[in-house]
C-alpha positions in Angstrom: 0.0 0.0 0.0 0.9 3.6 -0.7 1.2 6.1 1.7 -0.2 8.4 -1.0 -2.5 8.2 -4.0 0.1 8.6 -7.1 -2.5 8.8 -9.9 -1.9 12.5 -10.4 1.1 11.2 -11.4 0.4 9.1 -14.2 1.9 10.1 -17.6 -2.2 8.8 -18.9 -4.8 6.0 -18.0 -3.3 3.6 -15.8 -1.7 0.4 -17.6 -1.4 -3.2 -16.6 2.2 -4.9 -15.4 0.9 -6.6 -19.0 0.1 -3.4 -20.7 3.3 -1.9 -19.6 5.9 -4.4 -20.7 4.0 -4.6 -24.0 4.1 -1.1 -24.4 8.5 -1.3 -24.7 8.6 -5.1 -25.5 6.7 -5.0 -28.4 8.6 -1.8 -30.1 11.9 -3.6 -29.2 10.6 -6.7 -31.1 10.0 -4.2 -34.4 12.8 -3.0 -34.3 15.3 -6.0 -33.4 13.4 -7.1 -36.9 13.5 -4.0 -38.7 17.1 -3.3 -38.3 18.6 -6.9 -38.3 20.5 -7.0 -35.6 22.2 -10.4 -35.5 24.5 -10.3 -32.4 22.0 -9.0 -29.3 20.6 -9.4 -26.4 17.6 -8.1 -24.8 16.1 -7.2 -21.6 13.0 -5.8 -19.6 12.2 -4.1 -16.4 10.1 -1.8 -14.6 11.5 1.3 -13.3 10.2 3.5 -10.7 9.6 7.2 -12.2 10.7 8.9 -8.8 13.6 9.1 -6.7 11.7 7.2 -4.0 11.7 4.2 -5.7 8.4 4.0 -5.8 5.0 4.2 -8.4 4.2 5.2 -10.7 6.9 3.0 -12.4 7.1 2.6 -16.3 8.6 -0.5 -18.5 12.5 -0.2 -19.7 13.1 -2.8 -22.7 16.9 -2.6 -22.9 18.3 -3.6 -26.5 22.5 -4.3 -26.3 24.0 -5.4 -30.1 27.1 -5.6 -31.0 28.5 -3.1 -34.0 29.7 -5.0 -37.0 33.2 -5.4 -37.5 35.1 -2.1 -38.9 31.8 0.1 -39.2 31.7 3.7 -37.6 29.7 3.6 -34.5 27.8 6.6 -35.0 27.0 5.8 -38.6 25.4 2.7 -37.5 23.5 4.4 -34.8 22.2 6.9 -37.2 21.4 4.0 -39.6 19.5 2.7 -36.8 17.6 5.9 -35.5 16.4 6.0 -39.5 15.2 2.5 -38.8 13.2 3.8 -36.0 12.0 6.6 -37.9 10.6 4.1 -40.7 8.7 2.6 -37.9 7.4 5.7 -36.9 9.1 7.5 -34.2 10.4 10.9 -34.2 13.8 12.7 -33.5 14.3 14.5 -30.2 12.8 13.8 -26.8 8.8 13.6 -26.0 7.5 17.3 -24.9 8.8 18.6 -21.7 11.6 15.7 -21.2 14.8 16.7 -21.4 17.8 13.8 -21.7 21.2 14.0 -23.2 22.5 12.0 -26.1 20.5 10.6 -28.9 16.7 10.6 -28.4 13.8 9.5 -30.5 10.2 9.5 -29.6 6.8 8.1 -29.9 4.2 10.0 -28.2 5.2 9.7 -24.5 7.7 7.1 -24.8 11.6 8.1 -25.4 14.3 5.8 -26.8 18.1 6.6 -26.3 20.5 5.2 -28.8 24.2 5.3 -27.7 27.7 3.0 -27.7 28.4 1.7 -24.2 31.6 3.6 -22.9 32.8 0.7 -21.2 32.9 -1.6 -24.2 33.7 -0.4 -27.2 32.2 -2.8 -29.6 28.7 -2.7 -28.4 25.7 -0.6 -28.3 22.7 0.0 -26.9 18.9 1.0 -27.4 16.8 1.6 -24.3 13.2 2.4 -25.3 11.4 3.9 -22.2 7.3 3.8 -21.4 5.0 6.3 -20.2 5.0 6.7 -16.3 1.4 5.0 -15.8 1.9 1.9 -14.0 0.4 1.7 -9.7 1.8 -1.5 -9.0 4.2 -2.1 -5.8 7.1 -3.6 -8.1 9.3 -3.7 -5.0 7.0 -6.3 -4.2 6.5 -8.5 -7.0 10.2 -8.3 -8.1 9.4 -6.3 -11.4 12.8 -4.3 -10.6 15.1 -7.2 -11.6 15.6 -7.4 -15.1 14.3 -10.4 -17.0 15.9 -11.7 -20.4 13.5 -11.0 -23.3 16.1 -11.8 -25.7 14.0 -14.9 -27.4 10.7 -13.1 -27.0 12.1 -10.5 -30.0 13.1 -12.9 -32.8 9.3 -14.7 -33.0 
């Protein structure tokens, strides 16, 4: 139980623990498809929208690929943010959000395209859901990441 009531703090309806992985697992899966990548692994999670660690939480579908041998990083990223375009998101952050790096965007949700720092051959796509999720994750064990990897290739 709450100590609060957080609906005022929902990004839009309330969703489902079902609705809300389906709403980054199912965009991961189009786009795993779209743009080919061969050498990947996935994951999901929910993600508290606070500092508290607490609702509303949204979903986190975390795409990791490796780049193909001798191709420029951030031509390949770019080749993939025009995949994501064809599948019709849009450049730049949703309306009032403000990350850094590379940003796409379809309606409320935000994806971030970038290499991973700490190893240089791989990147990384993390496509982010709409804060609209009331469920105690800390509970169920939503906050632990679960391998989605052969959920995107069917």
């Amino acid at each position: 139980m709450f100590p609060q009531d957080r609906r005022n703090e929902l990004e839009g309806p309330e969703l489902s623990d079902e609705q809300t992985r389906a709403q980054v697992v199912e965009p991961a899966k189009q786009l795993v498809r779209a743009a080919e990548f061969h050498d990947y692994t996935a994951s999901f999670r929910f993600e508290s929208c606070n500092d508290q660690n607490e609702a509303p939480y949204r979903g986190v579908a975390t795409v990791t690929f490796t780049f193909p041998p001798a191709v420029d990083q951030q031509a390949y990223l770019d080749q993939v943010a025009a995949t994501m375009l064809g599948l019709g998101w849009s450049e730049g952050p949703p309306p009032g959000k403000v990350p850094h790096g590379r940003v796409l965007h379809q309606d409320q949700m935000m994806a971030m395209l970038a290499p991973w720092p700490d190893h240089p051959s791989t990147g990384s796509v993390k496509i982010y859901g709409e804060c609209r999720n009331l469920s105690d994750q800390r509970q169920q064990g939503g906050l632990s990441r679960q391998d989605i990897s052969g959920e995107l290739t069917g």
